[in-house]
Structure formats: structure tokens, C-alpha cells
VOPAGU-2260 file (C-alpha; in pm, 1 decimal, decimal comma):
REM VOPAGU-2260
SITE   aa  ch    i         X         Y         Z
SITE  UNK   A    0   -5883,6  -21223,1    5061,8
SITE  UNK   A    1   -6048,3  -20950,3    4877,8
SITE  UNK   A    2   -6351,2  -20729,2    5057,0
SITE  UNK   A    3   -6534,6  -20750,1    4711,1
SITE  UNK   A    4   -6662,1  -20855,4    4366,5
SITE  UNK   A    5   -6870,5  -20643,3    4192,5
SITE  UNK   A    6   -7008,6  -20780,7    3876,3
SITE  UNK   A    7   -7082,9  -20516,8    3640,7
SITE  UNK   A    8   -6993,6  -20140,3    3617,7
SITE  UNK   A    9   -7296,7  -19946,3    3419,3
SITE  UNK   A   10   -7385,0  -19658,8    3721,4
SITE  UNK   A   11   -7443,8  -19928,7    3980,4
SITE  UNK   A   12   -7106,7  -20064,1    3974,3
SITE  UNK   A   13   -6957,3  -19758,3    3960,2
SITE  UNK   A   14   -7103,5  -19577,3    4222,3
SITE  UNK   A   15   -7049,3  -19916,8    4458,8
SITE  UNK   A   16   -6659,5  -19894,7    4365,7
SITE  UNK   A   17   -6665,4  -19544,3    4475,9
SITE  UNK   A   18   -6814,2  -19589,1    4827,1
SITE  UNK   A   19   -6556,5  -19919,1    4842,0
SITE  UNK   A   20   -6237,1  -19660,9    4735,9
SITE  UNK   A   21   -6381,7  -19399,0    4997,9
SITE  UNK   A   22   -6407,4  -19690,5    5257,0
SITE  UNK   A   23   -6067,3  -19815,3    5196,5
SITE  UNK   A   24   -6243,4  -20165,3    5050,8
SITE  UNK   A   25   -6005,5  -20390,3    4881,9
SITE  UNK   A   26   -6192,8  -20483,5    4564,0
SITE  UNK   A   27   -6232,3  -20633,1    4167,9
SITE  UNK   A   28   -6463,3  -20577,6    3929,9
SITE  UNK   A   29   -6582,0  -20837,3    3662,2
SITE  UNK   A   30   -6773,9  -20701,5    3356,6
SITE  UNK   A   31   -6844,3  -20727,5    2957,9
SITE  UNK   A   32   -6958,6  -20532,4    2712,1
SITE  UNK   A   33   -7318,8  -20771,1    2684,5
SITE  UNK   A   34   -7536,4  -20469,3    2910,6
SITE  UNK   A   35   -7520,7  -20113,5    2757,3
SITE  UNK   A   36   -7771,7  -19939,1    2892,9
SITE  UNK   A   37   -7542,3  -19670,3    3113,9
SITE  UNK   A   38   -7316,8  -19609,1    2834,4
SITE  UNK   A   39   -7583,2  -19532,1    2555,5
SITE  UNK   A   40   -7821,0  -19383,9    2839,6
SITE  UNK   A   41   -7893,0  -18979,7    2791,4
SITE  UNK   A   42   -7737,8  -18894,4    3102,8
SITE  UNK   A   43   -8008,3  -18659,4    3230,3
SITE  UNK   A   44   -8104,3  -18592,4    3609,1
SITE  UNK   A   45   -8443,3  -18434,9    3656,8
SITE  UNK   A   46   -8589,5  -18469,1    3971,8
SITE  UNK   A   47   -8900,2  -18433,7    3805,8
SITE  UNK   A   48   -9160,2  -18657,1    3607,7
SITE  UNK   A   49   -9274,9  -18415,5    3369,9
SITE  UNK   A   50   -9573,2  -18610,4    3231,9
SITE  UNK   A   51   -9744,2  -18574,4    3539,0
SITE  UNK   A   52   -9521,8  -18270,1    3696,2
SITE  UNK   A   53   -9451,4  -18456,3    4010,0
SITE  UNK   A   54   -9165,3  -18543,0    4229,5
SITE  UNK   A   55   -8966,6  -18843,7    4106,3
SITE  UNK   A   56   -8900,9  -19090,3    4418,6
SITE  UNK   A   57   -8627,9  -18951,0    4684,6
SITE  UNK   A   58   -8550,8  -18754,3    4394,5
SITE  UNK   A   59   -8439,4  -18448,0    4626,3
SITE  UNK   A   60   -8262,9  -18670,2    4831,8
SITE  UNK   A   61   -8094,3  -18781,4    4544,6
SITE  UNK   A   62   -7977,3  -18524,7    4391,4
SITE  UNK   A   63   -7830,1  -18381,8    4702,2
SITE  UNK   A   64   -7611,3  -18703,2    4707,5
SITE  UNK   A   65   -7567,2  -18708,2    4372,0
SITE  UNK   A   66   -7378,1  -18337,9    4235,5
SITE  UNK   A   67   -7070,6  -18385,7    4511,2
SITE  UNK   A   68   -7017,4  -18715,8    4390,4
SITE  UNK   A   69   -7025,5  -18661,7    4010,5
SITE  UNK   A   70   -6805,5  -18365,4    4144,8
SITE  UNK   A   71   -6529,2  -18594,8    4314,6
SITE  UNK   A   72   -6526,6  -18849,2    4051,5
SITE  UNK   A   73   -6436,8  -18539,9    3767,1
SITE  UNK   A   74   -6173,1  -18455,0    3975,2
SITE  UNK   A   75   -6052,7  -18791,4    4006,5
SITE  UNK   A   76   -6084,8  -18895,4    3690,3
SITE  UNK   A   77   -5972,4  -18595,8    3525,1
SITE  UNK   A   78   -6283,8  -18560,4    3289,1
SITE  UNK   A   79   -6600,4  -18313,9    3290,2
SITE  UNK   A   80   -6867,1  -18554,4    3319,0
SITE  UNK   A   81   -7167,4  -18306,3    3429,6
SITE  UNK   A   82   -7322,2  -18076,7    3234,3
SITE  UNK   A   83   -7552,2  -17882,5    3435,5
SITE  UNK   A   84   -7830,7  -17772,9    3214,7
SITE  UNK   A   85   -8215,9  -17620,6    3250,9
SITE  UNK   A   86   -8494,8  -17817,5    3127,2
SITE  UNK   A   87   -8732,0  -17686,8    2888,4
SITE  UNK   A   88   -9082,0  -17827,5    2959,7
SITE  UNK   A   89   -9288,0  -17736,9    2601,1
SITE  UNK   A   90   -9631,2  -17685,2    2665,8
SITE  UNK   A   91   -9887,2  -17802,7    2484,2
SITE  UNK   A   92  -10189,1  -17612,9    2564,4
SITE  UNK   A   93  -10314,4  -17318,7    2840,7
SITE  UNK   A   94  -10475,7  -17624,5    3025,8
SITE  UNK   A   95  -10071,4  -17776,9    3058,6
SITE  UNK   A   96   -9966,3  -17383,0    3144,2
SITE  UNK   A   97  -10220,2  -17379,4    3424,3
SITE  UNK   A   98  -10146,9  -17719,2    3538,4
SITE  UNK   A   99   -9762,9  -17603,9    3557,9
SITE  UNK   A  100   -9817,6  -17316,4    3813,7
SITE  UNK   A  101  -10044,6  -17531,6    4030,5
SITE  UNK   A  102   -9728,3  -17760,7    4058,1
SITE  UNK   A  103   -9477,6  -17491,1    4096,7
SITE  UNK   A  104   -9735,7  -17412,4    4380,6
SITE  UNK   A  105   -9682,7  -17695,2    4603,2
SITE  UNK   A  106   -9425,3  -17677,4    4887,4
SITE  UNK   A  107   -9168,8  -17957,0    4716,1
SITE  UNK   A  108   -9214,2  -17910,5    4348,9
SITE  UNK   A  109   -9151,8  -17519,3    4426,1
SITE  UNK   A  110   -8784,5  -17562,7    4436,1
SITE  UNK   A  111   -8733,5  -17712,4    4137,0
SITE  UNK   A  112   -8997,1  -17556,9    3890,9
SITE  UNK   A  113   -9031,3  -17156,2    3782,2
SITE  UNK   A  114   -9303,4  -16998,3    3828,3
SITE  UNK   A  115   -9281,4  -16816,5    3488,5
SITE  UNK   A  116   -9352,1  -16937,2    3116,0
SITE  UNK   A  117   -9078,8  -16883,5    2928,9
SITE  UNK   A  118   -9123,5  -16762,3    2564,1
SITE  UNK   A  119   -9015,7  -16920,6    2285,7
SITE  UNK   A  120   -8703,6  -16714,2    2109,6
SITE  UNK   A  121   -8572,5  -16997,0    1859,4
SITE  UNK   A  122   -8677,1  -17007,5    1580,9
SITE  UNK   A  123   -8621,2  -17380,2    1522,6
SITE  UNK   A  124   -8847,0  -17466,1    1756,3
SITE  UNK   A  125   -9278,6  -17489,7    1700,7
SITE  UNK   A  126   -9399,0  -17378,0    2081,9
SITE  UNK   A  127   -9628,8  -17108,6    2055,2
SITE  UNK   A  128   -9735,0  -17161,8    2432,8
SITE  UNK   A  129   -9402,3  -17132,5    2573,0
SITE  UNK   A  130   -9198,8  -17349,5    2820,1
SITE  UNK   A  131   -9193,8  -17433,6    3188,9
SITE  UNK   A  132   -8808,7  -17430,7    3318,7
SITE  UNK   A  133   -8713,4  -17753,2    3535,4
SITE  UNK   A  134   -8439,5  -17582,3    3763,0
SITE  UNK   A  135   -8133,4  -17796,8    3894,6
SITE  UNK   A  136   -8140,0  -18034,9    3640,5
SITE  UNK   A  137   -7879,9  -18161,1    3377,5
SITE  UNK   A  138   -7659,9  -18413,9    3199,5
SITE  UNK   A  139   -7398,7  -18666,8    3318,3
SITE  UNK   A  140   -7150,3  -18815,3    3051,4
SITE  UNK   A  141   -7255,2  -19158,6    3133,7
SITE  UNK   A  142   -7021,4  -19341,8    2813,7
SITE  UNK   A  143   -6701,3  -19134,0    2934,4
SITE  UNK   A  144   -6772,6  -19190,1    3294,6
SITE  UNK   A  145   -6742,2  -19578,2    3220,2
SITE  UNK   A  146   -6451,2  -19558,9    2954,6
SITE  UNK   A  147   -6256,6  -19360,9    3187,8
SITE  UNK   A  148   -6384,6  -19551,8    3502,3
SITE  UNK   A  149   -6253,3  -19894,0    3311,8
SITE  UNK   A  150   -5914,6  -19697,4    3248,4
SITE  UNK   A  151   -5867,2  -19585,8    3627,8
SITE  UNK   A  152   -5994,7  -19965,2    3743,3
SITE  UNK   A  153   -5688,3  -20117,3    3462,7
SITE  UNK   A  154   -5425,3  -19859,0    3691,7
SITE  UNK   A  155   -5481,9  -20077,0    3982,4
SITE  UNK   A  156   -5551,0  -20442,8    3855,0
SITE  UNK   A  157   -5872,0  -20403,1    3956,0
SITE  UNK   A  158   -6072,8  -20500,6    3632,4
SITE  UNK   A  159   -6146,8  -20832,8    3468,3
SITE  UNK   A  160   -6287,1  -20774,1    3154,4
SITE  UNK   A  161   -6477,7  -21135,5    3083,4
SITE  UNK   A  162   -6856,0  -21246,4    3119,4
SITE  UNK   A  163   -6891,0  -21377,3    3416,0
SITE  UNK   A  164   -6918,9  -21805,1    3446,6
SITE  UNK   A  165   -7117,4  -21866,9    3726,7
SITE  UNK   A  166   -6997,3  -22217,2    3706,6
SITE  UNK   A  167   -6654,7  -22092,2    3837,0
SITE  UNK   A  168   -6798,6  -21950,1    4141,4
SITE  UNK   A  169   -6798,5  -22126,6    4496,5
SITE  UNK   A  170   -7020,4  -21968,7    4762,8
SITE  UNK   A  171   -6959,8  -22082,7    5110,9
SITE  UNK   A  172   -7062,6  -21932,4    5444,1
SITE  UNK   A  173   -6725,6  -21783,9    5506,8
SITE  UNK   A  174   -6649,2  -21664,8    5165,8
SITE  UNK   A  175   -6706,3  -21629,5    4766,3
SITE  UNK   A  176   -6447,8  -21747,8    4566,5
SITE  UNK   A  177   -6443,6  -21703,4    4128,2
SITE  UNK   A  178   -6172,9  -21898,0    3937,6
SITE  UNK   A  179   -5880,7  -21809,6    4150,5
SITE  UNK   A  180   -6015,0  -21453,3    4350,5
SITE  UNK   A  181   -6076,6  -21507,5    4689,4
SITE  UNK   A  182   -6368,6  -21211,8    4843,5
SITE  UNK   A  183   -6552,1  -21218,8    5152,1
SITE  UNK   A  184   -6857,9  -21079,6    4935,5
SITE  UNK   A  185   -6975,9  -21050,3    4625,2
SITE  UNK   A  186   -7234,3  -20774,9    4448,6
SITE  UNK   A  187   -7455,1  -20874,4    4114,3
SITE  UNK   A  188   -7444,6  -20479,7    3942,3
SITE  UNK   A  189   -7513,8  -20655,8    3595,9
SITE  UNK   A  190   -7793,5  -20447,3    3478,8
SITE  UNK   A  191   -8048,9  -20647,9    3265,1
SITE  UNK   A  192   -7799,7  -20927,8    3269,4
SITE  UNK   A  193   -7968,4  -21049,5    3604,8
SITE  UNK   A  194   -8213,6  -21209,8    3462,6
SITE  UNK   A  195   -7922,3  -21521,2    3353,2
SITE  UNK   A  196   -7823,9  -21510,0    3685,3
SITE  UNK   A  197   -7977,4  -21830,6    3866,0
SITE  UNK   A  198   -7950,1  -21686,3    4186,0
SITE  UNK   A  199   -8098,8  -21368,6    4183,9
SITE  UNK   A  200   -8377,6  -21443,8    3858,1
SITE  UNK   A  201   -8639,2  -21476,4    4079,4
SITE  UNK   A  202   -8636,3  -21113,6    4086,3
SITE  UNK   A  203   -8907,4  -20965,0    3875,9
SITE  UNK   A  204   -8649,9  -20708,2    3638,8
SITE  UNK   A  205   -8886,8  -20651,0    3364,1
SITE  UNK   A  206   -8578,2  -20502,1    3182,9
SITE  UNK   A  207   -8688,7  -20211,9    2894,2
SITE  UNK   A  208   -8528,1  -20118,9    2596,4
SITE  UNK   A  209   -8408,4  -19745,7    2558,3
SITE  UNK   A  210   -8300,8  -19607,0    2209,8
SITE  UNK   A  211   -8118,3  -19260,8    2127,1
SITE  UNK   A  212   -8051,7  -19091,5    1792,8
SITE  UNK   A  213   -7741,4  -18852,2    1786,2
SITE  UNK   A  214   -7845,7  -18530,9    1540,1
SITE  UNK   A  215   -7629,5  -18292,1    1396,2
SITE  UNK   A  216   -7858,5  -17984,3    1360,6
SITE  UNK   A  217   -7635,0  -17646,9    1317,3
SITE  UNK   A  218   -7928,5  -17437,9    1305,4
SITE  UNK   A  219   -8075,9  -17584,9    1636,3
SITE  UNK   A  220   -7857,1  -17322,1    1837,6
SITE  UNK   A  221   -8060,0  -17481,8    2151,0
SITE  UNK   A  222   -7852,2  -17476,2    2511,6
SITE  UNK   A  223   -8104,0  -17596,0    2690,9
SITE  UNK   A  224   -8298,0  -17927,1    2693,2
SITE  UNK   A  225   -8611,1  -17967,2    2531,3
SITE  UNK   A  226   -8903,8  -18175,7    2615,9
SITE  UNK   A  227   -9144,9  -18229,0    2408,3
SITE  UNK   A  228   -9311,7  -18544,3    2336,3
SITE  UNK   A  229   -8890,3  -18664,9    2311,4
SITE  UNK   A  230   -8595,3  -18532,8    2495,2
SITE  UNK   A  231   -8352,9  -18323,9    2277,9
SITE  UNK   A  232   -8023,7  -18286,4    2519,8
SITE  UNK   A  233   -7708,0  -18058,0    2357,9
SITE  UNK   A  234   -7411,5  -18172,1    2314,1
SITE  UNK   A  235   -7093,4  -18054,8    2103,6
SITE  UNK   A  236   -7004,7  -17923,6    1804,9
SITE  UNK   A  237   -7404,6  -17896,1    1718,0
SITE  UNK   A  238   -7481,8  -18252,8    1823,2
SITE  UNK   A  239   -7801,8  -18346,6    2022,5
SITE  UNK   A  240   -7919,1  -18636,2    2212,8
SITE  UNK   A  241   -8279,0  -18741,6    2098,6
SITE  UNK   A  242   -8454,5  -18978,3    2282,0
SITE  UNK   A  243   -8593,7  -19232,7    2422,3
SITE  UNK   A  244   -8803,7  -19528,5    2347,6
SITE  UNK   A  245   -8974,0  -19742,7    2590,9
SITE  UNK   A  246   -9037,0  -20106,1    2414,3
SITE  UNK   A  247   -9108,2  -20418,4    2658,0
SITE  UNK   A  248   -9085,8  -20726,5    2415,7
SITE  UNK   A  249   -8756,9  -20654,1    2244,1
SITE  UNK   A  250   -8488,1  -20763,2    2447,9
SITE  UNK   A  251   -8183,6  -20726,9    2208,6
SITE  UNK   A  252   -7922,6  -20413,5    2221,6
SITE  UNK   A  253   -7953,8  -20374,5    1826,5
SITE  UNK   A  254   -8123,6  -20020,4    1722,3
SITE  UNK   A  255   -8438,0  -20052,0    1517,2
SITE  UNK   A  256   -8603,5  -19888,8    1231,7
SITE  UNK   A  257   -8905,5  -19901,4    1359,9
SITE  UNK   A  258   -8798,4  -19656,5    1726,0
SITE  UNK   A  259   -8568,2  -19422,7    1464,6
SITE  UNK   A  260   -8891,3  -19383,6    1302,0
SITE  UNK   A  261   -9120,5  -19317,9    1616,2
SITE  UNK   A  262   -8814,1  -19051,1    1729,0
SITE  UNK   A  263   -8776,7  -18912,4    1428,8
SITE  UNK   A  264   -9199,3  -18859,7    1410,6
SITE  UNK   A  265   -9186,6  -18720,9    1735,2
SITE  UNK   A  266   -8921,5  -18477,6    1655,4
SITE  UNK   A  267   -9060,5  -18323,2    1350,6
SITE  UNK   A  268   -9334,0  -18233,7    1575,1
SITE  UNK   A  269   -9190,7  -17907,3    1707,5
SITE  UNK   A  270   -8790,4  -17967,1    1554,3
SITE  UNK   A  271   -8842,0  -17674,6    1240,7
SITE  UNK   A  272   -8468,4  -17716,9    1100,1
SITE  UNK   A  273   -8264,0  -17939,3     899,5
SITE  UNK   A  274   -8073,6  -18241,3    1085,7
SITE  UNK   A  275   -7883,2  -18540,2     985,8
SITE  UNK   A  276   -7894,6  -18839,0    1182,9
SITE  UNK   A  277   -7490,0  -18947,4    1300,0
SITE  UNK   A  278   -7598,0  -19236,5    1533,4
SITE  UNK   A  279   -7848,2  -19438,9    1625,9
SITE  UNK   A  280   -7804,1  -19621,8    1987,2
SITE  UNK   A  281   -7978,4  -19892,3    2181,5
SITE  UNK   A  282   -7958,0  -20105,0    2577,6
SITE  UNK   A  283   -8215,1  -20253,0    2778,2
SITE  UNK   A  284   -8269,4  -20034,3    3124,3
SITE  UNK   A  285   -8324,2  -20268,9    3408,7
SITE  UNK   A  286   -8667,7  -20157,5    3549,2
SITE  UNK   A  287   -8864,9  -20332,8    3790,1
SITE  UNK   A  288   -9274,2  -20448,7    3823,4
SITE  UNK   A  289   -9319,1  -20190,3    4130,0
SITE  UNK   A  290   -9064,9  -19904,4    3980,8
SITE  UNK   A  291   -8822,5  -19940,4    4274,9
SITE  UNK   A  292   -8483,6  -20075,0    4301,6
SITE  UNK   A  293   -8390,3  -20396,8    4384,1
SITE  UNK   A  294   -8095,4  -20380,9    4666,4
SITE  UNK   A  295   -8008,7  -20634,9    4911,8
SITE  UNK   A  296   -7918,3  -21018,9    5022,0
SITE  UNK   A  297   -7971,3  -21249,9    4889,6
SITE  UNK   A  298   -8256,6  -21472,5    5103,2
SITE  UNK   A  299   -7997,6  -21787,4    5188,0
SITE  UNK   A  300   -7658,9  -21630,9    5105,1
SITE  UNK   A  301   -7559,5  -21373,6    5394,8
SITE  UNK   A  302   -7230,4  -21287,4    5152,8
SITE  UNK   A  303   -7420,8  -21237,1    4813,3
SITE  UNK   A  304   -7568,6  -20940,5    4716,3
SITE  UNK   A  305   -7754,0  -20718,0    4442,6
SITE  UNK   A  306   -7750,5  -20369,1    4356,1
SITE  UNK   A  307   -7987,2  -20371,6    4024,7
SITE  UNK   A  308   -8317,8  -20192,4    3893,8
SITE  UNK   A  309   -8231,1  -19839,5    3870,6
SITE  UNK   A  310   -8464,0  -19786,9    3536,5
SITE  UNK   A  311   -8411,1  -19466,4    3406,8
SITE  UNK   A  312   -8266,5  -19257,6    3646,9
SITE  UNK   A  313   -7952,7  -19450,5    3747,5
SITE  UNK   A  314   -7780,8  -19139,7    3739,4
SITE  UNK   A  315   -7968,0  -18983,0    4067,1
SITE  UNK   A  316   -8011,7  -19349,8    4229,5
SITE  UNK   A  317   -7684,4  -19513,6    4176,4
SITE  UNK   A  318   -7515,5  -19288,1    4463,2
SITE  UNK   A  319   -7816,6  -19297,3    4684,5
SITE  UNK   A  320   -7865,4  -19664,3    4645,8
SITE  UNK   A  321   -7468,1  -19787,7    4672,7
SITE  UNK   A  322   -7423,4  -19576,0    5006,9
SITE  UNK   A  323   -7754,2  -19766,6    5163,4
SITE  UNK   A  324   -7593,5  -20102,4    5084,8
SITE  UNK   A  325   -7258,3  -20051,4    5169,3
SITE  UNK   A  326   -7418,3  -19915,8    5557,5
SITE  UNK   A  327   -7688,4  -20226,3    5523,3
SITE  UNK   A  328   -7337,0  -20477,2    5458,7
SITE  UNK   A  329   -7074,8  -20302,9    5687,8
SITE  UNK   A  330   -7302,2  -20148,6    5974,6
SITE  UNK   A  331   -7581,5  -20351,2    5933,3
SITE  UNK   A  332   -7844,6  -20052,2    5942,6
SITE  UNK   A  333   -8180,0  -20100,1    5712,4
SITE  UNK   A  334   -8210,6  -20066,3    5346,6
SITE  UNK   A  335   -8472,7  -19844,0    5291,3
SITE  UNK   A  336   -8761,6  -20068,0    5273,7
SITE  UNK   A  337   -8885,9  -19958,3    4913,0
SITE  UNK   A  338   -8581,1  -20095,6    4744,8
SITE  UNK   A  339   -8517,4  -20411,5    4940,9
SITE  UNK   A  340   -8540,6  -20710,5    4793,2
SITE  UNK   A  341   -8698,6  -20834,2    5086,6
SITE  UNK   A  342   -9001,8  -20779,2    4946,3
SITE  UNK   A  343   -8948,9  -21081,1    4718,5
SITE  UNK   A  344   -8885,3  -21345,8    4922,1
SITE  UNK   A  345   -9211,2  -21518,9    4963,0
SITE  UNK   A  346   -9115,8  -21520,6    4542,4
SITE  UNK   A  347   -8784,0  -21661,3    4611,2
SITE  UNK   A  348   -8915,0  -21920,2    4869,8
SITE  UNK   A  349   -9195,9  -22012,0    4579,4
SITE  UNK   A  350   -9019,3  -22011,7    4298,0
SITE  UNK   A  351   -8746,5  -22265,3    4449,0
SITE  UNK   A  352   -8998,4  -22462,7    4605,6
């Protein structure tokens, strides 16, 4: 009998495997290729919500978790995966300079923000009032971390690659069994895909849909990312990440004309160079009603559980999160309240009523 199935492997599932390997968990994963959010997802951790220049949640936390871990799975994987890079808030207007230093002012945001405007040197980019820097901050590879994740998964038999039939799984009180794997517990890490998932869809994953373009701009020159009213995130060779889109109704992973056009408006804003668009992305986030993720049991099952909701900053919450479940399952300590799915049970107890 295995220790675990873990449906899915965007960030979630990945960063659960990881605590499993570290814990000397016996283990298989079961995923498809139906949720795409963490492979087409920008990558970026900023502990910082730059709209309002305030601290993201546990986002210090977080990030303390989060660089050593990136930093053992490069070395075990045998890939760079983070690309630590500043963040180049564009402002606006004095009133978003002044607003800036009363930030950098306060005793958390102090760490993470300069207190200085940068000047604009590129000529490529419109920002006559400067930049704030964002300190700390940069990109994870989040499509090679899961191709080479699936690789080092396929070493040890570990990996099913198949949509999961929940028609094929048994839940008793000793045990889950799927098809012919045997696990004392199993983990939903699916993503948006919990919403087919007819134990866990009373959970209120409003699910979002992201889209990226990838730019070739030579004349760019940029090493830093810029925020403007889009992300533009370097990569090689002249490439650039430029995103995202928030949409709520449109629940497919196709890219649409309509977001390349909103991106590509929103770049021309301040982007004063020539680009050619080489890709055009698209996956639904899974983001929650109250902006927190959803981790825990499930209300009746004491074997089943989730690890889902991370939004847009899987990246910083995927290691934070995993290590809180795996203590809540093996040691039985408390989830931290915000993200457990205890909060939903009166909804659970309703909906099945």
C-alpha cells in the first residue's frame, strides 16, 4: 500500500511530491494535460500587490520557504528554474511617487521596496516619472519545472499520465484504492479541474482565466521586469513574457483575440519599439470567492484531501501550503485557519442536504 495519490502536478502537486520525497512518502501521481495554468503561468514571485503597494498574504513567510526550495529542486532536477530579477514599478504620476515612499515607509513593506525612484535610461520605454524597484522578487520557470518534474516522476514509476475516472476509485475508512493502486490517502491538486470533482465541488473555486503573449523585441534591451498597466518579464534570446488577463466567464484554455488585443493595447502604452508576437498562451488559475487557499479534509472522508486555490501566486504558496498539509495529515497540527476548507462545511453539509 502506497502513502499517496496526488492528482495533479501544476505547483500544488509538485510542491506536495517534494515534501512526500523529503519525508520518505511512498507515492503516485495521476495527471493530464486538461489544467494549464502552472505551465503557461509567468512565473513571477512578488511579495507585493503593486496596485495598492501592500503586502501580499504571508507573502514574507512565503518567500522565505519558497527560494531554498526552488533551490533544492534545481539541483535535483538539474535545471535553472529561478531567475531572480528586480521589479520595475512605472509610475504614473507624482501622486503614485508619493504614495510609493509612504509604503516603503512602513515597517514590513520597507524590506522589500526602495526608497529611491529610479530614472528611466531605456529608451524603449515611455516613463517620464520613473520607477519604484520591488526588491527580492523574480521569475520561476514554471513549464520546465513541470516537464522536467514529469521526466524525474517517469525515473521512478511514479507517474500515470491519464484523466482521472472517479468511477474507478473506492474510498473506504481504511484506505483509497484507483483501478488497481492501493494508498492510504489521496490529495485532489487538480487546479481548476476541481470543479468536476463530485466530492470536493462544493468548494466555491471561481477558477480565472490568465493569458500571456511571448514578444520578441531586440530593441527592448530590458533586464528587469516592468509593470505597467501589464507585466513585461525577460526572457532569452530577446523574448519577453507579457501578461496577464483576468476574464471570469470564459472557462476554456484556448487564447483569444479579444485578451491579445487588450495586452497588446496595454503594451503600446509605454512599449516605444518594434515587437513581433511568437506566442500567444492561455489556463484558467484556480482562485477562490475569499482569495485564500483551499487546503484540507474532506468533511466525511478522514483519508481524502485537497490542496487547490493558489490563484496567482502558486509559486510563493505552493511550498508554504504543501508543508501545512503534510504536518495537518502526518502530525495532526492545524492548518492555518485562512486556508482551511473548514470554513466550507456548513456549504458542504447544505449543498448535500
Amino acid at each position: 500500500m502506497l502513502d499517496y495519490i496526488i492528482v495533479g502536478l501544476g505547483l500544488a502537486g509538485i510542491s506536495f511530491c517534494e515534501v512526500l520525497e523529503k519525508e520518505g512518502k511512498t507515492f503516485t501521481v495521476i495527471t493530464d494535460e486538461s489544467q494549464r495554468a502552472s505551465q503557461v503561468a509567468g512565473g513571477l514571485y512578488n511579495p507585493i500587490i503593486l496596485k495598492r503597494f501592500t503586502m501580499a498574504w504571508k507573502a514574507k513567510h512565503q518567500l522565505e520557504m519558497a527560494k531554498p526550495f526552488y533551490r533544492d529542486l534545481e539541483e535535483k532536477l538539474g535545471v535553472k528554474l529561478d531567475y531572480e530579477l528586480p521589479v520595475l514599478r512605472k509610475f504614473a504620476s507624482i501622486e503614485e511617487q508619493n504614495l510609493w515612499f509612504e509604503a516603503a515607509d512602513r515597517p514590513n513593506l520597507g524590506h522589500f521596496l526602495s526608497n529611491k525612484i529610479i530614472a528611466n535610461v531605456n529608451p524603449a520605454i515611455d516613463a517620464p516619472y520613473g520607477f519604484g524597484e520591488v526588491k527580492f522578487t523574480g521569475r520561476i520557470d514554471t513549464g520546465s519545472l513541470v516537464r522536467n518534474y514529469k521526466d524525474h516522476l517517469k525515473k521512478s514509476d511514479s507517474l500515470l499520465e491519464e484523466s482521472f475516472d472517479f468511477d474507478e476509485l473506492l474510498v473506504s475508512e481504511e484506505s483509497i484504492k484507483y483501478k488497481s493502486t492501493l494508498a492510504k490517502n489521496i490529495v485532489f491538486a487538480c487546479g481548476y479541474g476541481l470543479k468536476q470533482n463530485p466530492y470536493f465541488g462544493y468548494l466555491p473555486l471561481n477558477g480565472t482565466k490568465g493569458e500571456l503573449l511571448i514578444v520578441h523585441a531586440p530593441e527592448f534591451k530590458e533586464e528587469n521586469v516592468i509593470k505597467s498597466s501589464v507585466f513585461t518579464i525577460p526572457m532569452d534570446n530577446d523574448h519577453y513574457l507579457v501578461g496577464a488577463t483576468y476574464k471570469w466567464k470564459d472557462k476554456t484554455n484556448a487564447p483569444t483575440e479579444e485578451s491579445k488585443k487588450e495586452l497588446l493595447e496595454k503594451l503600446e502604452t509605454f512599449l516605444k519599439c518594434d515587437f513581433k508576437i511568437v506566442d500567444h498562451v492561455a489556463g484558467i488559475r484556480p482562485t477562490v470567492v475569499d482569495r485564500r487557499p483551499l487546503v484540507g479534509r474532506h468533511p466525511e472522508h478522514q483519508n481524502m484531501y485537497v490542496l487547490n486555490g493558489f490563484g496567482s501566486r502558486g509559486v510563493l504558496i505552493g511550498p508554504y501550503a504543501s508543508n501545512q498539509l503534510f504536518d495537518h495529515i502526518e502530525k495532526q497540527s492545524e492548518l492555518d485557519p485562512e486556508m482551511d476548507v473548514q470554513r466550507f462545511t456548513k456549504k458542504y453539509y447544505f449543498t448535500t442536504s
